[in-house]
MARBA-3410 file (N, C-alpha, C, O; in Angstrom, 1 decimal):
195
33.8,-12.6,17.7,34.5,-13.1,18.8,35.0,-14.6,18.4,34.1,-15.4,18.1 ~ 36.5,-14.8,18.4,36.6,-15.9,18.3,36.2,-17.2,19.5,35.9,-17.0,20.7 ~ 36.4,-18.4,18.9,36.1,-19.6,20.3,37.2,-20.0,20.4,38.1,-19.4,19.8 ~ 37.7,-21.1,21.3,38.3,-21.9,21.5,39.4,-21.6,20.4,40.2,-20.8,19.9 ~ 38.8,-23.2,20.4,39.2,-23.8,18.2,39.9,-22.7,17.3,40.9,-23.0,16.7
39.3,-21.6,17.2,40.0,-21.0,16.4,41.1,-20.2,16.4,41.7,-19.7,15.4 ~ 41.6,-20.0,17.9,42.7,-19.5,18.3,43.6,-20.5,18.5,44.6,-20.3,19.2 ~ 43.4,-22.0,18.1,44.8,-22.8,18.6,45.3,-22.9,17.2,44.6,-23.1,16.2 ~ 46.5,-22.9,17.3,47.3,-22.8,16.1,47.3,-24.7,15.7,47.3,-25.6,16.5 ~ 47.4,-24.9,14.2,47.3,-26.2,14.1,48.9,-26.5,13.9,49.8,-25.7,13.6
49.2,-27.9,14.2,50.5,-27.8,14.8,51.1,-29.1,13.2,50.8,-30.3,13.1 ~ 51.5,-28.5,12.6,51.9,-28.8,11.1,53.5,-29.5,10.9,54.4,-29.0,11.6 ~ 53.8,-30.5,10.0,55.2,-30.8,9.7,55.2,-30.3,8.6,54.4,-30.5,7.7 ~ 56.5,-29.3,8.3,57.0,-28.9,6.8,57.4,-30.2,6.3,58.4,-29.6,5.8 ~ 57.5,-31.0,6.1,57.6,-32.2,5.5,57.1,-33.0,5.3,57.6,-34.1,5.1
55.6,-32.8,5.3,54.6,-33.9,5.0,53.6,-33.5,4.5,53.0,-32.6,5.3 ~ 53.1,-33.8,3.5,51.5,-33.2,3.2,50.6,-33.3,4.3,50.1,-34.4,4.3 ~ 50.4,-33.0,4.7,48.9,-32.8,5.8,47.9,-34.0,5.1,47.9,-35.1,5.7 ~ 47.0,-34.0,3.8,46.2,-34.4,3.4,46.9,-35.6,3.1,46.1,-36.4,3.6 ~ 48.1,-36.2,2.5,48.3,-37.7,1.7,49.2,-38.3,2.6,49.7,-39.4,2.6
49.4,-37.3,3.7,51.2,-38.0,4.3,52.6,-38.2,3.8,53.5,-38.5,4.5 ~ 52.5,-38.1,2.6,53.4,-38.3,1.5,54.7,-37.1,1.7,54.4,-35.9,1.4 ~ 55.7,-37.4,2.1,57.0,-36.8,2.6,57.4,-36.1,1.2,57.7,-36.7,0.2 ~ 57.4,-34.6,1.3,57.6,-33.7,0.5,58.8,-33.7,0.2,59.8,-33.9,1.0 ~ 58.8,-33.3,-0.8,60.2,-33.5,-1.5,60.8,-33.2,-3.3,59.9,-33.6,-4.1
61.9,-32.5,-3.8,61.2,-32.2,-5.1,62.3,-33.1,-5.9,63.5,-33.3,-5.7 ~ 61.3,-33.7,-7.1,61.9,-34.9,-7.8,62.3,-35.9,-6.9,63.5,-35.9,-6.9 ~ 61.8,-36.8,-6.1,62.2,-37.6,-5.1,63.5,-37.4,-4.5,63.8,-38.4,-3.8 ~ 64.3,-36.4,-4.4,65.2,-35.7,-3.6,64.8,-35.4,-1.7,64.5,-34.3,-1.3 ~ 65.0,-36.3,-1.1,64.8,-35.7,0.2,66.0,-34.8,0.8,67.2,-35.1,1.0
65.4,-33.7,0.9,66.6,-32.4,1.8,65.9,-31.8,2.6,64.8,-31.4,2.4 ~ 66.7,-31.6,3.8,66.2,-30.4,5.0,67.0,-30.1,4.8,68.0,-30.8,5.1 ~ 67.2,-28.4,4.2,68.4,-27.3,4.0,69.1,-27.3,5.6,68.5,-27.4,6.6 ~ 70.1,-27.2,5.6,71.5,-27.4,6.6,71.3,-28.5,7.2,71.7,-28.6,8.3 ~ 70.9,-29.0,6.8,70.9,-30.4,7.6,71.0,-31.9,6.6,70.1,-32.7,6.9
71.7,-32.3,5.8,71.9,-33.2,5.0,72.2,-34.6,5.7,72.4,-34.6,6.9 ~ 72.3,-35.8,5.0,72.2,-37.0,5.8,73.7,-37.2,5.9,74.6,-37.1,5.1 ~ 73.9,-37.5,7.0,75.7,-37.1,7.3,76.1,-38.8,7.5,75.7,-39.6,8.3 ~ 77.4,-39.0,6.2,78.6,-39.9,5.8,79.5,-39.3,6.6,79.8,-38.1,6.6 ~ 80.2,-40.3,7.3,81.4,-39.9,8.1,82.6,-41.0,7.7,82.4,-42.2,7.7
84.3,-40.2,7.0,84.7,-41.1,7.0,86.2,-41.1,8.8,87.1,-40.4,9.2 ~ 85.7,-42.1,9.0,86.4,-43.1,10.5,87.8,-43.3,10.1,88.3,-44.3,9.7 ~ 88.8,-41.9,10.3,90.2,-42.0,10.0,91.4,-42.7,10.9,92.6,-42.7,10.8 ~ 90.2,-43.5,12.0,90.6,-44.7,13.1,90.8,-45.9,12.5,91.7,-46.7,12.6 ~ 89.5,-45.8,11.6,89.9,-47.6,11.1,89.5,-47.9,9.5,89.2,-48.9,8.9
89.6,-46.6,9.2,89.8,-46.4,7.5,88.5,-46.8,6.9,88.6,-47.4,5.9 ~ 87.2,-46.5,7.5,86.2,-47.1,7.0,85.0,-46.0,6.8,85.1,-45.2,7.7 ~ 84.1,-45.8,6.1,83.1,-44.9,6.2,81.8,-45.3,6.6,81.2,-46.4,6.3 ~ 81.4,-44.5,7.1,80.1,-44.7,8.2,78.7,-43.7,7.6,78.8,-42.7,6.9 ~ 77.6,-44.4,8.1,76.0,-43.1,8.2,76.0,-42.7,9.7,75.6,-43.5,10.5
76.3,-41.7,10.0,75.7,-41.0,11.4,77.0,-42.0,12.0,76.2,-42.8,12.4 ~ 78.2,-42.4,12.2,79.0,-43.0,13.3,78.4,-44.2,13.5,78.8,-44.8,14.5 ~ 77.6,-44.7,13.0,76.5,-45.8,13.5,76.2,-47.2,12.7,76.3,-48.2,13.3 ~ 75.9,-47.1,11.1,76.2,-47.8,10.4,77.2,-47.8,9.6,77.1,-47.2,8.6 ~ 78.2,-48.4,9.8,79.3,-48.7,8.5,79.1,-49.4,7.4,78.3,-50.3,7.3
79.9,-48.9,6.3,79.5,-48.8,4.6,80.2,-49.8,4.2,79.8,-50.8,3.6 ~ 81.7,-49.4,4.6,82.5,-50.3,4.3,84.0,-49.3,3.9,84.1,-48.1,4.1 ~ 85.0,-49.9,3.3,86.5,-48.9,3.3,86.1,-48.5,2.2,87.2,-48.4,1.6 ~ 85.1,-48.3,1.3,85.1,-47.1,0.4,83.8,-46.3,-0.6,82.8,-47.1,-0.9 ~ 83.8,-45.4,-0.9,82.6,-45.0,-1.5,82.9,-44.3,-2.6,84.1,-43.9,-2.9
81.6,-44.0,-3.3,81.8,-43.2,-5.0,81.1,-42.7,-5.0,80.0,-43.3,-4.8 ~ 80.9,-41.2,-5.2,79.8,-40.3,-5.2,80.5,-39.1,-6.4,81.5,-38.9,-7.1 ~ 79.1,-38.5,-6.1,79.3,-37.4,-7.3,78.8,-36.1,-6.9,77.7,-35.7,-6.6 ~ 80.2,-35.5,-7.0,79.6,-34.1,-5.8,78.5,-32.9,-6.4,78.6,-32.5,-7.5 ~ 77.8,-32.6,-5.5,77.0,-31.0,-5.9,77.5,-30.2,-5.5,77.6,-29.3,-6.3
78.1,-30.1,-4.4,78.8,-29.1,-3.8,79.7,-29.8,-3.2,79.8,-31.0,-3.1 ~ 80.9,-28.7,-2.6,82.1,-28.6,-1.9,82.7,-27.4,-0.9,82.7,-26.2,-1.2 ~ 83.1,-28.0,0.4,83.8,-26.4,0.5,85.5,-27.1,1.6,85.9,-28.1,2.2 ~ 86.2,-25.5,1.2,87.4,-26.2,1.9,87.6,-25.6,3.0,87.1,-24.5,2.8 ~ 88.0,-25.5,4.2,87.7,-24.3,5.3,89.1,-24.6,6.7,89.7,-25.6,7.1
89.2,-23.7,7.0,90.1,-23.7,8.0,89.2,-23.3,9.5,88.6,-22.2,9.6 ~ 89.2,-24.3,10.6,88.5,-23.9,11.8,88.8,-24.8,12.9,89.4,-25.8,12.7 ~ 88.4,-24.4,14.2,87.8,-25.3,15.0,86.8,-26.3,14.8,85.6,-25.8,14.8 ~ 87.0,-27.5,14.6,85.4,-27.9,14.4,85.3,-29.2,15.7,86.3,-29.9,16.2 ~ 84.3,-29.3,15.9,83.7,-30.7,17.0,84.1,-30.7,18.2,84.3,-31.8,18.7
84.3,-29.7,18.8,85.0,-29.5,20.2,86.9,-29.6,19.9,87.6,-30.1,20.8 ~ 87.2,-29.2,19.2,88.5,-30.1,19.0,89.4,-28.4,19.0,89.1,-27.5,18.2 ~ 90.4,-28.4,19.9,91.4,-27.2,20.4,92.3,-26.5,19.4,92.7,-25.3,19.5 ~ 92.6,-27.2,18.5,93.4,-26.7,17.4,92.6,-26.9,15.9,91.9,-27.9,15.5 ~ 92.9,-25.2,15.3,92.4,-25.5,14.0,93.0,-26.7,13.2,94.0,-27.3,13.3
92.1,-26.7,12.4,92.8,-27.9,10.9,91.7,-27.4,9.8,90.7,-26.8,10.0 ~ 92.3,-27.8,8.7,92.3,-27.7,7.6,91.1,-28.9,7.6,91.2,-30.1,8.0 ~ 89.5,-28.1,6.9,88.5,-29.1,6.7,88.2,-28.9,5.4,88.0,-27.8,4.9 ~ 87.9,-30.5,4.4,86.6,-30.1,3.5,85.1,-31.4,3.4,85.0,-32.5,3.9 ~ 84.3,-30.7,2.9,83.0,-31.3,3.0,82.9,-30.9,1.7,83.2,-29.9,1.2
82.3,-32.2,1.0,82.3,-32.7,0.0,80.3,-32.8,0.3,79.9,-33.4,1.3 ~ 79.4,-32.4,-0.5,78.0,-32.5,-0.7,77.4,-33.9,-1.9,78.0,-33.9,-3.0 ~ 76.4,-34.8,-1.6,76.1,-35.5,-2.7,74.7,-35.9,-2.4,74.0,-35.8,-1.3 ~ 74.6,-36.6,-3.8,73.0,-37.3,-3.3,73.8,-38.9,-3.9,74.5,-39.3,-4.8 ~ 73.2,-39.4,-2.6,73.2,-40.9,-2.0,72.2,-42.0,-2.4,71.0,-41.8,-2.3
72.6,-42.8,-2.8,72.0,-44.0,-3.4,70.3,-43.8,-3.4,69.4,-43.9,-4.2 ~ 70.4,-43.2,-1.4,68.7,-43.3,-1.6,67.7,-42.2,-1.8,66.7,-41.9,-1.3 ~ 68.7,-41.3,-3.0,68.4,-40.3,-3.3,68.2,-39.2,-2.2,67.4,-38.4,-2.6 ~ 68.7,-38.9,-1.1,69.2,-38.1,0.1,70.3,-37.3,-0.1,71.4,-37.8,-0.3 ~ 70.2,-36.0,-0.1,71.0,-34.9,-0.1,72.3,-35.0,1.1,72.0,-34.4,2.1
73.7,-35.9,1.0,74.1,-35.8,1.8,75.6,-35.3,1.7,76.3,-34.9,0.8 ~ 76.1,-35.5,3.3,77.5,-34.5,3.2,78.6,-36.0,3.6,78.1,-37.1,3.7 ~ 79.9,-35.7,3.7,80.7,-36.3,4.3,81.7,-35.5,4.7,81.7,-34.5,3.9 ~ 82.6,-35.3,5.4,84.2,-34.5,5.7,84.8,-35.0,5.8,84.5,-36.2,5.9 ~ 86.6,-34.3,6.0,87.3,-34.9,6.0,88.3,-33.9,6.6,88.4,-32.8,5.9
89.0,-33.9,7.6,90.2,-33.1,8.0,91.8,-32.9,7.7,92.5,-33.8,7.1 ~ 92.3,-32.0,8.0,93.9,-32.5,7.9,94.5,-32.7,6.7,94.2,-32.0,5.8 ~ 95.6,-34.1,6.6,95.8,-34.5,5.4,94.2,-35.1,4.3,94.0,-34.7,3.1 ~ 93.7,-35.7,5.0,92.6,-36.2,3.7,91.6,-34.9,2.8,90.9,-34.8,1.8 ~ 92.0,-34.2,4.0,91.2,-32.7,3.4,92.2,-32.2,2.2,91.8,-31.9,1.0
93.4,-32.2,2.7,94.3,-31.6,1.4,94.5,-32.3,0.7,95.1,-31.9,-0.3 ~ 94.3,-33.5,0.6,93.9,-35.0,-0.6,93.0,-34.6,-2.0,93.3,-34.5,-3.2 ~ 91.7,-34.4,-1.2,91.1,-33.6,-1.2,91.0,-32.0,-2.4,90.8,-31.8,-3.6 ~ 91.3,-31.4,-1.4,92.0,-29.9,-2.5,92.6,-30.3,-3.8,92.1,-30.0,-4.8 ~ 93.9,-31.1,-3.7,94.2,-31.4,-4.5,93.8,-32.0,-5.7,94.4,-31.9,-6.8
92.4,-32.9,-5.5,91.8,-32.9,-7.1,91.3,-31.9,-8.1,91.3,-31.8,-9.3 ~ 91.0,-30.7,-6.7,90.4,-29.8,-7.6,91.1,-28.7,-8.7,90.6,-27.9,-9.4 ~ 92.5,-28.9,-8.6,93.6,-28.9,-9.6,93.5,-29.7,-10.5,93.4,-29.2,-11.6 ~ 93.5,-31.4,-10.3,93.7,-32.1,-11.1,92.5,-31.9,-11.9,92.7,-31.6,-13.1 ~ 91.2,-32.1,-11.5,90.1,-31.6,-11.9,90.1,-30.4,-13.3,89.4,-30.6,-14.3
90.7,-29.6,-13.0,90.5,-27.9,-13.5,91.4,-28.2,-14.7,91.0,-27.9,-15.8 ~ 92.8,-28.9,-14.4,93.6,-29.2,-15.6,93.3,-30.5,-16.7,94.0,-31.1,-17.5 ~ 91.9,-30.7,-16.1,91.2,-31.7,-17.0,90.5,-30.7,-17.9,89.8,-31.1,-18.8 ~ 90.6,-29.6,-17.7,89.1,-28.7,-17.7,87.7,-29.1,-17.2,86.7,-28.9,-17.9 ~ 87.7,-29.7,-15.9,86.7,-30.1,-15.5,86.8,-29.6,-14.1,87.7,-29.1,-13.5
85.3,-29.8,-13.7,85.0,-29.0,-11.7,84.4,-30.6,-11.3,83.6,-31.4,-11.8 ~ 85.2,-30.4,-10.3,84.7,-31.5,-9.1,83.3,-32.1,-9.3,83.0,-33.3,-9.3 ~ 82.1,-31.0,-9.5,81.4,-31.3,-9.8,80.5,-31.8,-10.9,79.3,-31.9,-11.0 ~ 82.1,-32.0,-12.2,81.9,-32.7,-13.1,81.9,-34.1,-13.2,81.4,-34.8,-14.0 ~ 82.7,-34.6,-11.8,83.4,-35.5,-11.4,82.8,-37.1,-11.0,81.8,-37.0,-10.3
83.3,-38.3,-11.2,82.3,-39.1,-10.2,83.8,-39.6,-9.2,84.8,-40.0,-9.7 ~ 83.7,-39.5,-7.9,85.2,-39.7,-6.6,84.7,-40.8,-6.5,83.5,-40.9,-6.5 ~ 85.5,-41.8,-6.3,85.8,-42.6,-5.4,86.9,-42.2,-4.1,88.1,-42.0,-4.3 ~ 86.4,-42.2,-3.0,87.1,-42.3,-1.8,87.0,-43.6,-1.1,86.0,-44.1,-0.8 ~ 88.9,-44.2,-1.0,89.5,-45.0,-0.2,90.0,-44.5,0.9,90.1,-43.4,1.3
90.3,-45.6,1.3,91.5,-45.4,2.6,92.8,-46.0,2.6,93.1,-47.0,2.0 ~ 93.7,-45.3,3.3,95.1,-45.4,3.0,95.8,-45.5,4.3,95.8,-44.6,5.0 ~ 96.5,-46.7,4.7,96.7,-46.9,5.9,98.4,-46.2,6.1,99.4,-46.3,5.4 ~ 98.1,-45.4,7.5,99.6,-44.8,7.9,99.8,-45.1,9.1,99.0,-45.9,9.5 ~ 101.0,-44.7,10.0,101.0,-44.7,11.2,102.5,-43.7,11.7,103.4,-43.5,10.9
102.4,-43.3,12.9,102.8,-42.4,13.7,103.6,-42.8,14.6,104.1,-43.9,14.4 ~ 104.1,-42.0,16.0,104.5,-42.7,16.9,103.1,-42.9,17.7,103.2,-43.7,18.6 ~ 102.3,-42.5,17.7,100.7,-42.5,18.1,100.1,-43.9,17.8,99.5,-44.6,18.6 ~ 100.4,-44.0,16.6,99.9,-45.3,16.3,99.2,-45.7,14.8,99.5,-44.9,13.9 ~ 98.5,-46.7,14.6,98.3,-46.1,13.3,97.2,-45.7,12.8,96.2,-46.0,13.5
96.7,-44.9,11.5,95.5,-44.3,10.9,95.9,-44.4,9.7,96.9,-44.8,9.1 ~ 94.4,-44.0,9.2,94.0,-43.8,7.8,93.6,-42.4,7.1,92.8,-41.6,7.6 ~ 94.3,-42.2,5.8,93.8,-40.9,5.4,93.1,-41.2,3.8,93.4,-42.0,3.0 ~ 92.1,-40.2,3.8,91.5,-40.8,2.5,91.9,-40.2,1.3,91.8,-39.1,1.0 ~ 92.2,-41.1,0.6,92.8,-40.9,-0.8,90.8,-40.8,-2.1,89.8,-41.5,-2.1
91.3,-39.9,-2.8,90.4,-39.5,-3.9,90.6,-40.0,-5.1,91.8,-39.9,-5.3 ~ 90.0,-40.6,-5.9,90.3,-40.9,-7.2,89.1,-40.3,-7.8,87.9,-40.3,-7.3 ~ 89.4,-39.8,-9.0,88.2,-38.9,-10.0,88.4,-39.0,-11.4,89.4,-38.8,-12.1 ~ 87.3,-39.3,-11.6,86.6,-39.4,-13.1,85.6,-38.5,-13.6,85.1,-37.7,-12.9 ~ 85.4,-38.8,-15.1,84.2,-37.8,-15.3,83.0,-38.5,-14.8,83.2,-39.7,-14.6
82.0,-38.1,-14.7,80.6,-38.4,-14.1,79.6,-38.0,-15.6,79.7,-37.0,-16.3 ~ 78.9,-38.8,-15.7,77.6,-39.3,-16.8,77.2,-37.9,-16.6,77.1,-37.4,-15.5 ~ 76.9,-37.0,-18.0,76.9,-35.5,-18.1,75.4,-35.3,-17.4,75.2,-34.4,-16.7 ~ 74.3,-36.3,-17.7,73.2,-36.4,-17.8,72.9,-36.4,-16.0,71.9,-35.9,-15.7 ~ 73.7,-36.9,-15.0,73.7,-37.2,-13.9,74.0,-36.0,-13.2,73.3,-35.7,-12.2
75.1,-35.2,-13.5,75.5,-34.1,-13.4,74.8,-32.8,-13.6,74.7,-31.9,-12.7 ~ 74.6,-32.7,-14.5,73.4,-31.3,-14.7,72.1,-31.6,-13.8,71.7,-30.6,-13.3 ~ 71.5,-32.7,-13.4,70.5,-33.3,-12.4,70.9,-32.6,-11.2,70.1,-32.0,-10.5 ~ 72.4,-32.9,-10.9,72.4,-32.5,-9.5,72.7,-30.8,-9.3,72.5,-30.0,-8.3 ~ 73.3,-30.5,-10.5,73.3,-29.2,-10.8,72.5,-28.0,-10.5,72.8,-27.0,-9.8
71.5,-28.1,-11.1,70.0,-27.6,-11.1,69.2,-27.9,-9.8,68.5,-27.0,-9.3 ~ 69.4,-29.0,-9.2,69.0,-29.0,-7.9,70.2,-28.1,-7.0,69.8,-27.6,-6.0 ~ 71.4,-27.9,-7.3,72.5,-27.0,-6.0,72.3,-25.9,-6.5,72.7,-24.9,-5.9 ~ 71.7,-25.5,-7.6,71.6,-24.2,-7.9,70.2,-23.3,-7.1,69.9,-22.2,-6.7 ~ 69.4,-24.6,-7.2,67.9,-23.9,-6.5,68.2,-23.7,-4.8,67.8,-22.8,-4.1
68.8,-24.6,-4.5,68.5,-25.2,-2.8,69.9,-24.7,-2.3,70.9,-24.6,-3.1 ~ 69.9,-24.6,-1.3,71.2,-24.0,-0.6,71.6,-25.3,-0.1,71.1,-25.7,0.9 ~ 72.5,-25.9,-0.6,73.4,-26.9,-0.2,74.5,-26.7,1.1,75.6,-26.3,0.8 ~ 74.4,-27.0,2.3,75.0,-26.7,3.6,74.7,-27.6,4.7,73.7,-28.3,4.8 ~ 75.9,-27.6,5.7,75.4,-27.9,7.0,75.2,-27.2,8.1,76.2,-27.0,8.7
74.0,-26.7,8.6,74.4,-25.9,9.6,75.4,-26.1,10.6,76.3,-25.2,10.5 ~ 75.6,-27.1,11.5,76.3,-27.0,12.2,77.9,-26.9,11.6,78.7,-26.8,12.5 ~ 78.3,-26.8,10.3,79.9,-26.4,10.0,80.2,-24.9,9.8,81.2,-24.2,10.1 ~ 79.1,-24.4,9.3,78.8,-22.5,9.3,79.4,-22.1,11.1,78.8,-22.4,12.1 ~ 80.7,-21.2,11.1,81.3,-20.6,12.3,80.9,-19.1,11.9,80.4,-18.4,12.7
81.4,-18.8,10.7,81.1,-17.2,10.9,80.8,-17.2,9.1,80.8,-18.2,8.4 ~ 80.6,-15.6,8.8,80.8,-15.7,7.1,81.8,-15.9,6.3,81.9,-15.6,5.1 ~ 83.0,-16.4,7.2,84.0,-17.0,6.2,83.7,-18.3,5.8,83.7,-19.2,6.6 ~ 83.4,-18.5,4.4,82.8,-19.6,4.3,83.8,-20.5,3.3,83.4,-21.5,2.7 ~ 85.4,-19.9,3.3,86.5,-20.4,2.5,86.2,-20.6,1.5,85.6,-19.7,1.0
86.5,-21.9,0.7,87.4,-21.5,-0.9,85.9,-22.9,-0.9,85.9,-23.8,-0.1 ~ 85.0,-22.8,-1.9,83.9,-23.7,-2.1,83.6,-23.6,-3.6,84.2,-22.8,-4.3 ~ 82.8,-24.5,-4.1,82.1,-24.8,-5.1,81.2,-23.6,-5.4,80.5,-23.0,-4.5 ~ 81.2,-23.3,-6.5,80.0,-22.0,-6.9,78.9,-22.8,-6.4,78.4,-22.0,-5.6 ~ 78.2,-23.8,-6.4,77.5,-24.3,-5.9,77.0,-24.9,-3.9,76.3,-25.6,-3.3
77.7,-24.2,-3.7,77.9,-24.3,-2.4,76.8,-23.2,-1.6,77.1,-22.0,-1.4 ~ 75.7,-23.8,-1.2,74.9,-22.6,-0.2,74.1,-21.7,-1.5,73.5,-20.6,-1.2 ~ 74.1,-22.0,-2.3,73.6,-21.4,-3.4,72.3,-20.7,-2.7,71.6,-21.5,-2.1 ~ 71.9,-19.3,-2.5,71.2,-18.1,-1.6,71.1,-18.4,-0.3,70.2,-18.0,0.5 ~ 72.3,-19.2,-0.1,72.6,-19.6,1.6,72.7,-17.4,1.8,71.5,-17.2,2.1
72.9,-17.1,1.9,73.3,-15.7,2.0,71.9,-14.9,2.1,71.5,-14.4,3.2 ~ 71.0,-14.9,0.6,70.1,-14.2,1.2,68.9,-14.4,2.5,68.2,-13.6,3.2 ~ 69.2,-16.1,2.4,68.0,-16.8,3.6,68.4,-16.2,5.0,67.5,-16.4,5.9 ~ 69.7,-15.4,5.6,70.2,-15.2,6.3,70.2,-14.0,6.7,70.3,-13.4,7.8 ~ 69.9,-13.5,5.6,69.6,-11.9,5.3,68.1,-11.5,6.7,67.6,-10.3,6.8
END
């Protein structure tokens, strides 16, 4: 017969050792699969953000693991558009995303031509994303312009080997299994976890 005690379940963080406290993680890589540290770039005032909350500044350089390009509804918003999310690991070694809609999304696309007729993949790549001021009869905005280089080989296979183990995603951008035109590295056994 059991007592008490041994029918209460002990109430555990996947993310911490129990014994050292020491935030699990592999090669100092922190990731919670669909959930990455979200860069937002602010096509109001041409500047990029962490979480809407802290601003970076009007521009950033990363080096992608993954990518995907997608057509949807996204964020409450009534009319589709044309999205891509660009995946990286961030200064503080954090598995994170950024997006981009619309024109900056087909900005966007378009490296991965220029990319390919490098004979290179995006994810060979190190981006710099700016901002590019326009305006409308609306008023005015910013769309972000890409510039790409190759990225240190050594830096690249690093992140590689990490998108090939871990399923690289956001949950909340997954609408259905059309998961559009992505990086072979994109969700890497995002499919069988779902299974």
């Amino acid at each position: 017969m059991k007592t008490k005690d041994q029918n209460k379940v002990k109430e555990t963080n996947p993310f911490v050792n129990e014994t050292t406290g020491e935030i699990l993680n592999e090669n100092g890589i922190l990731y919670v699969p669909g959930h990455p540290k979200q860069y937002r770039f602010d096509g109001q005032k041409g500047k990029v953000n962490i979480n809407g909350e802290e601003e970076i500044g009007n521009s950033i350089t990363i080096i992608p693991m993954a990518w995907r390009i997608f057509n949807e509804k996204m964020f409450g918003r009534d009319k589709e558009g044309v999205w891509a999310e660009i995946f990286f690991m961030d200064d503080e070694n954090c598995v994170s995303s950024i997006m981009f809609n619309n024109s900056s999304a087909r900005n966007f696309e378009s490296q991965i031509y220029k990319a390919f007729y490098k004979k290179l993949s995006l994810t060979d790549c190190k981006i710099t994303i700016t901002s590019d001021p326009k305006s409308n009869d609306k008023g005015k905005y910013y769309v972000a312009l890409f510039k790409i280089e190759s990225a240190p080989i050594e830096k690249v296979e690093a992140l590689q080997k990490f998108a090939s183990t871990n399923p690289i995603y956001r949950m909340d951008t997954i609408i259905d299994e059309n998961l559009g035109f992505c990086s072979p590295t994109y969700g890497a056994n995002l499919m069988q976890l779902s299974a």
